[in-house]
N, C-alpha and C positions, 0 to 999 in steps of 0.2 A: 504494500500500500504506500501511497507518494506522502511524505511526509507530511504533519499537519504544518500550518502556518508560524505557529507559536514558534517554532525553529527554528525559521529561516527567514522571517519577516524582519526588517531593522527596526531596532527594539520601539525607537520614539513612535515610529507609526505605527508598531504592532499594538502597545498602550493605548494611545490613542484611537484607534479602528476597535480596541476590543473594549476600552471602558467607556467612551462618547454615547454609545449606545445604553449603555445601563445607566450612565450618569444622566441622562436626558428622562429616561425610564422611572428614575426614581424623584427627579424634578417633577415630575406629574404627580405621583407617589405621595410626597411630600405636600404638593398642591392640593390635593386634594385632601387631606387631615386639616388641611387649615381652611380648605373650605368649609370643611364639618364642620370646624366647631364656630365660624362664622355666623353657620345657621341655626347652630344651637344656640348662640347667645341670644339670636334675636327673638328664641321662647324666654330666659329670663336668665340670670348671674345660676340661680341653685342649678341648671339644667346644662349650664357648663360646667361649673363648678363636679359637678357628680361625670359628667364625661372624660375631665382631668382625672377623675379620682379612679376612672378603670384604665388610668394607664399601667400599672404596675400588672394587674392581669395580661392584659393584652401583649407587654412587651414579654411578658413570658413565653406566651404563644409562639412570638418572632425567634425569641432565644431560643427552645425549642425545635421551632420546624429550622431557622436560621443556622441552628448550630450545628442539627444533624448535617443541613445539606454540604454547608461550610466543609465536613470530614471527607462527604463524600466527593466533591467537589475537589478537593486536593488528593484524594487516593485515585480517586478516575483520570484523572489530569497527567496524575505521576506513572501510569498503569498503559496510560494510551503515550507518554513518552517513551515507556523501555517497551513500548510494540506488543506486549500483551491483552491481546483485545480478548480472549477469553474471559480475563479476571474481569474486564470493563463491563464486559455485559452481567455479569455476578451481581459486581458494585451496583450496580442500576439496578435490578433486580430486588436487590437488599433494600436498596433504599425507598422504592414504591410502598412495600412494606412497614419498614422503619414510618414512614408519613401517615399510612394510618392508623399505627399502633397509637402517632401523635395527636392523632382527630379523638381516636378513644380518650383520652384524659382529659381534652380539655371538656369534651361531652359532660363527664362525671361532672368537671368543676362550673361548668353551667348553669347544668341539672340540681346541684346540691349546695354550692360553695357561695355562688353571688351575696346573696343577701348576707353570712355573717361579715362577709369580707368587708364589704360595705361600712356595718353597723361597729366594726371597730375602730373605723376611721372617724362619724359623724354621730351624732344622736339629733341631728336635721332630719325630718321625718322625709322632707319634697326631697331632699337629696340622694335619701336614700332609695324612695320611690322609681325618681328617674334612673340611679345607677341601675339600677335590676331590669327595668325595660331596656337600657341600653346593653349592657355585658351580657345576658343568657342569652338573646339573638346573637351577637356576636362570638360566644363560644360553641354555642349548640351548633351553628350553621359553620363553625373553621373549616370543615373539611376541603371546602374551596379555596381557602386559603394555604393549608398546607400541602395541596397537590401544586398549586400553582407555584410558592417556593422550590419545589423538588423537580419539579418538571423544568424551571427557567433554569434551576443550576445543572442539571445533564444538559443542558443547552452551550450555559456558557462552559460546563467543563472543556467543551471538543471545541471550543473558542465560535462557536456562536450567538455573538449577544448581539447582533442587530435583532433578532428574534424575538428576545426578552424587550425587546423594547417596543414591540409592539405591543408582546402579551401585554405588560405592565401598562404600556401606553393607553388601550384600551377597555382595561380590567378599570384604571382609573378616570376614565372619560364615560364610562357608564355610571359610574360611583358619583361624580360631579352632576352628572344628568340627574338621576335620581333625586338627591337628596333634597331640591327645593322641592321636588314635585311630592316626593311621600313624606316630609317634614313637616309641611305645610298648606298638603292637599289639594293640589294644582290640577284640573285638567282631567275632573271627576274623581283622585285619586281619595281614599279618608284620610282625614290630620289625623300623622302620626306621631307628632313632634320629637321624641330622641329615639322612641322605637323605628323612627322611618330612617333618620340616620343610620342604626347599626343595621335595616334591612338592607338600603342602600349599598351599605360597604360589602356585606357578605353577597350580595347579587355581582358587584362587579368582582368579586375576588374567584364566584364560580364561572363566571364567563373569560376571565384569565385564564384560570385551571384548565376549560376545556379545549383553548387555542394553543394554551400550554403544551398539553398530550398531543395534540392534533400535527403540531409542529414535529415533537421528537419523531413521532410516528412516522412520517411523510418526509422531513428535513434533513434529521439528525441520522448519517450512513453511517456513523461511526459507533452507535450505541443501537443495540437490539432489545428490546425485552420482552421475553416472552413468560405469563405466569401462570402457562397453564403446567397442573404438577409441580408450581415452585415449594421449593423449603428452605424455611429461613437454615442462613448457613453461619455458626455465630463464630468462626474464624474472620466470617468478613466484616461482619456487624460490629465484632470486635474493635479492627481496625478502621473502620469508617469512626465509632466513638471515641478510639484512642486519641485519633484528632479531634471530633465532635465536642466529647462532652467540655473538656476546657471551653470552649467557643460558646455551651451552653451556658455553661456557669457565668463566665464571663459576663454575659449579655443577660442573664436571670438577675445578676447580682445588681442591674438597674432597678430590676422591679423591686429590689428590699429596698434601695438608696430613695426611688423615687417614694416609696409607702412611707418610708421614715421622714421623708422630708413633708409629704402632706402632714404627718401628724404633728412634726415641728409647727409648721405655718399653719396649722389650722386654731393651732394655742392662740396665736395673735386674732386671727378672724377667717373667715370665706373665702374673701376677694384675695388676701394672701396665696390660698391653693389655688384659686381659678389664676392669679399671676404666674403662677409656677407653674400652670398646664397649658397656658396660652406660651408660655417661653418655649415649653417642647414643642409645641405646632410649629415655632417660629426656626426655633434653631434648625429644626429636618430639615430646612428650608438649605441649609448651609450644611451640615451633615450628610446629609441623604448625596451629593455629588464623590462626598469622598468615599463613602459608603461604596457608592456604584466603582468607583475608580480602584477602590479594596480587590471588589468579585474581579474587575478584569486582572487584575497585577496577578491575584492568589493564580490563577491556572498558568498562568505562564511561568512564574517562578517558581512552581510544582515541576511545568512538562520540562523544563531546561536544565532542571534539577535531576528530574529522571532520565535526561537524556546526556548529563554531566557536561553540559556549558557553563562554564561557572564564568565567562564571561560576561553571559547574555544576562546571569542571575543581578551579577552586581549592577549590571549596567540599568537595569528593570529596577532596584530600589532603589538606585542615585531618581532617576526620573518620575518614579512615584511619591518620592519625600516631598521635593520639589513644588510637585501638583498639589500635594496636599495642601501642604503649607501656605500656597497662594490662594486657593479657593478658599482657606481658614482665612486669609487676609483680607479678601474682599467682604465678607460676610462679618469680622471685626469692623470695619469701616461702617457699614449699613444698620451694623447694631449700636455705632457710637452717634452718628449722623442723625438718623431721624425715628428712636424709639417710639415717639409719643403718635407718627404715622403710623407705628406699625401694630399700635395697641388702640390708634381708632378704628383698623378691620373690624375688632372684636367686642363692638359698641361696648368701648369703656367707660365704666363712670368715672368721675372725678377722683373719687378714694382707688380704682384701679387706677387710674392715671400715675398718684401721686407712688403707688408702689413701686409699679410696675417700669416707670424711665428707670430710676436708678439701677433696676432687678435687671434689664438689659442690658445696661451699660457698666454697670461692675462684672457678670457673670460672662460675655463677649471676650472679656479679658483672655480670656483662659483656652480662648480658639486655635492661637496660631500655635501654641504646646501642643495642643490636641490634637490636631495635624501632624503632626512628626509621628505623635504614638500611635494613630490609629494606621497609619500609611507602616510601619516596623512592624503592629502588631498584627497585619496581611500574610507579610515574611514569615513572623513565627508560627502562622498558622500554614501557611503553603509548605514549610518545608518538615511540617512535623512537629513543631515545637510551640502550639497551642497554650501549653503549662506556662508559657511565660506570661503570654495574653492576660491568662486566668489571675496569675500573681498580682501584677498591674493591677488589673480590674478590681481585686478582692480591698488590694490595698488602698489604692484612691478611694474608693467610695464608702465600705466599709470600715478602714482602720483609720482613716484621715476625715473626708468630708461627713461623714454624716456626728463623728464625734466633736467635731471643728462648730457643725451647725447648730448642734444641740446646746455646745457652751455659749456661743455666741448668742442665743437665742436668750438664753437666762440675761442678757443683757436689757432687755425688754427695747430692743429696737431691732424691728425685722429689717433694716438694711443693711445691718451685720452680719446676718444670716448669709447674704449672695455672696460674701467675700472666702465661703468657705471653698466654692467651685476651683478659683485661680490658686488659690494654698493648694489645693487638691493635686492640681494640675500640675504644678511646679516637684512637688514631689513621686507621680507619676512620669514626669521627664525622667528625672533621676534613675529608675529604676529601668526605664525602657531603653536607655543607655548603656545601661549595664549588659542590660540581656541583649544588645545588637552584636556589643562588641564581644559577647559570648559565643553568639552563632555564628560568627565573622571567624572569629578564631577557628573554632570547634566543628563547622558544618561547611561553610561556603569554600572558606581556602581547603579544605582537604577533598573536595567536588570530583578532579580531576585525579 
């Protein structure tokens, strides 16, 4: 078979051709969370406010189905670089699998979990209300959510991501269509007001999923999957989580950082957490590019890895740091320049106004750091070393920022709280430093 691209293509344009497409992907992506919760303010502060507050659920979900495919996504990559297309189609095989074992749990936590989940954060009766009509549509119905994850990364593994950008493109242009019309019952639809939102998102997330499959099936030559008589094989499973679960954790340990910070900011008042879940809409805004820039980097410095170019490897994270770190630049700029536009989208009242500029503009700080570790912590997960990612993550947000926010807090002034983010951040430099020059040493120079 004639080699894939990832090989032989010169590195700048092979980055560029393979992350533009997901980074544009997830601009929609992103666009569209912030459209949500545009339309959920304009039902009232509690009905955003309880939308912010199922982010910690939801980002589980991502961490989860994200994590898994992350493993898979670097073992398939690394698998289709040393020309073993046997184990490739396994890998994919496992991993169909592995996505709906994912659909089952969040089912349970649905079915059974919303409401207490809820009720430890608030004893606001409407807040609570609304989080339950929004989160069990949204966990009951993942299943399209975690096909369509699993399905775009057997995409981008075999370095197909214009692909993903349609799925995604489209998954979230149905999702944006939706949401005025079942939010607020446009065009014979019933007002559904934040049940229409999460109907919305999971409607586009299963019309992703099924252009997803449709793609691999028809597109993707290099990946076969066949399940009829499959058996899970848990030598592969194994190794697909050995890189996975770090990536999970990693990315779960937002949903504790994000719960613990609602329950910080909720001591002060409402409009606190609804600032703090309007800032997530906003930052994916600037995240979600590097994100996308992340999936295309990890397959190539997986297949270059597997195919022992330790050239092409270095050459691929000089030009990822770089991206990152500029796209963190420009989105620092826009968060110091015009906060108080960016928190009119979210018909802010006065007392959100007066939180929420500073909570921008202190918490921005901490982007162009973040850029460096998120672009290094790609590398550790492409070339196997996931555990570093995981360290990083545990440490910033658990051992540093949320004990940082919590003292700060005793301060009785919530604009001490956002300065825990850039401390955060400064000390995750530190450590993701450590771990470059570790896998630099220890993995990339002995390549060849």
């Amino acid at each position: 078979m004639e080699e894939n691209k990832m090989g032989i293509m010169p590195v700048n344009r092979l980055i560029v051709s393979m992350s533009l497409p997901i980074m544009a992907s997830m601009l929609v992506q992103a666009l569209y969370n912030i459209v949500d919760s545009i339309f959920v303010s304009k039902i009232n502060e509690h009905a955003l406010t309880a939308v912010s507050m199922a982010f910690p659920i939801q980002n589980l979900m991502i961490a989860v189905g994200v994590g898994t495919a992350v493993g898979v996504n670097a073992l398939l990559s690394r698998s289709l670089g040393e020309q073993d297309f046997k184990k490739v189609n396994k890998i994919a095989e496992n991993a169909v699998f592995l996505a709906g074992l994912s659909y089952l749990l969040f089912l349970i936590i649905g079915l059974f979990l919303v409401g207490p989940f809820y009720r430890s954060q608030t004893d606001i009766e409407a807040i609570v209300a609304y989080g339950k009509e929004y989160l069990v549509i949204c966990c009951c119905f993942s299943f399209g959510a975690f096909a369509q994850i699993m399905f775009e990364r057997l995409l981008q593994a075999t370095g197909k991501t214009l692909y993903t950008m349609f799925t995604q493109g489209i998954g979230a242009i149905v999702n944006i269509i939706l949401d005025p019309i079942m939010i607020f019952g446009l065009f014979g639809f019933p007002r559904m007001g934040v049940a229409g939102a999460a109907t919305a998102t999971v409607i586009g997330q299963i019309v992703a999923a099924i252009l997803s499959i449709w793609l691999n099936h028809t597109r993707n030559q290099e990946v076969h999957i066949n399940m009829k008589g499959f058996r899970p094989e848990l030598p592969v499973i194994g190794q697909i989580y050995g890189i996975g679960i770090p990536s999970i954790i990693m990315q779960a340990i937002g949903s504790v950082m994000n719960y613990g910070m609602n329950r910080i900011l909720i001591s002060f008042t409402s409009t606190a957490t609804a600032v703090f879940g309007v800032y997530f809409k906003l930052q994916s805004f600037v995240f979600m590019p590097v994100f996308g820039l992340n999936n295309g980097v990890i397959p190539i410095v997986a297949y270059n890895y597997g195919a022992k170019k330790a050239e092409r490897v270095l050459s691929t994270i000089r030009h990822s740091i770089i991206y990152a770190c500029s796209i963190m630049a420009i989105g620092l700029v826009i968060f110091q320049a015009v906060p108080e536009q960016l928190l009119t989208m979210f018909n802010a009242s006065g007392t959100m106004m007066e939180i929420g500029i500073p909570a921008l503009r202190i918490i921005s700080l901490s982007f162009i750091l973040a850029g460096f570790c998120i672009a290094c912590g790609s590398v550790f997960q492409a070339l196997g070393c996931s555990i570093y990612s995981m360290f990083v993550s545990v440490a910033r947000q658990l051992l540093v920022l949320l004990p940082i926010a919590f003292a700060l807090a005793r301060l009785g002034n919530v604009d001490l709280v956002w300065w825990s983010f850039p401390i955060a951040e400064l000390m995750s430099l530190a450590m993701t430093l450590f771990f470059m020059l570790r896998v630099k040493r220890n993995i990339i120079s002995r390549i060849s």
